[in-house]
Phi, psi and omega in degrees: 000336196279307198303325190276004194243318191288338170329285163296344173258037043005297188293316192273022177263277175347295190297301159339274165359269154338274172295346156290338178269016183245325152302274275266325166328339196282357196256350174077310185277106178273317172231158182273099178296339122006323197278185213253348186235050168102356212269357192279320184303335171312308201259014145302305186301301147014268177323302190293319163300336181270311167327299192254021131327276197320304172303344186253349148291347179257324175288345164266338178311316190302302203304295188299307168324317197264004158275339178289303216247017196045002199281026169279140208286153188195108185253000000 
């Protein structure tokens, strides 16, 4: 009985979750590139910053993969 209750407050955290990350999600537009005070450059810079999060998340991900698997060059 215990097990079927943590069950559930585990499904009603998860759910729970989901809908908080889905509101938050619904308006989608964080900044308006559109406006009138600067806000398209706000949201290049943005942009460009997140692009190079991103890229530098795939090269160390690459980087741990290939120390995982040996794949370095080793002369």
């Amino acid at each position: 009985m215990r097990n079927l209750s943590m069950t559930r407050v585990r499904t009603g955290v998860l759910a729970a979750l989901v809908m908080l990350l889905a509101a938050g999600c619904s308006d989608g537009q964080m900044v308006d590139a559109g406006g009138e005070r600067g806000q398209g450059g706000l949201a290049f810079v943005l942009l460009a910053v997140f692009f190079g999060l991103f890229l530098a998340a795939l090269f160390y991900m690459d980087r741990v993969r290939q120390r995982r698997l040996g794949d370095g060059d080793e002369e």
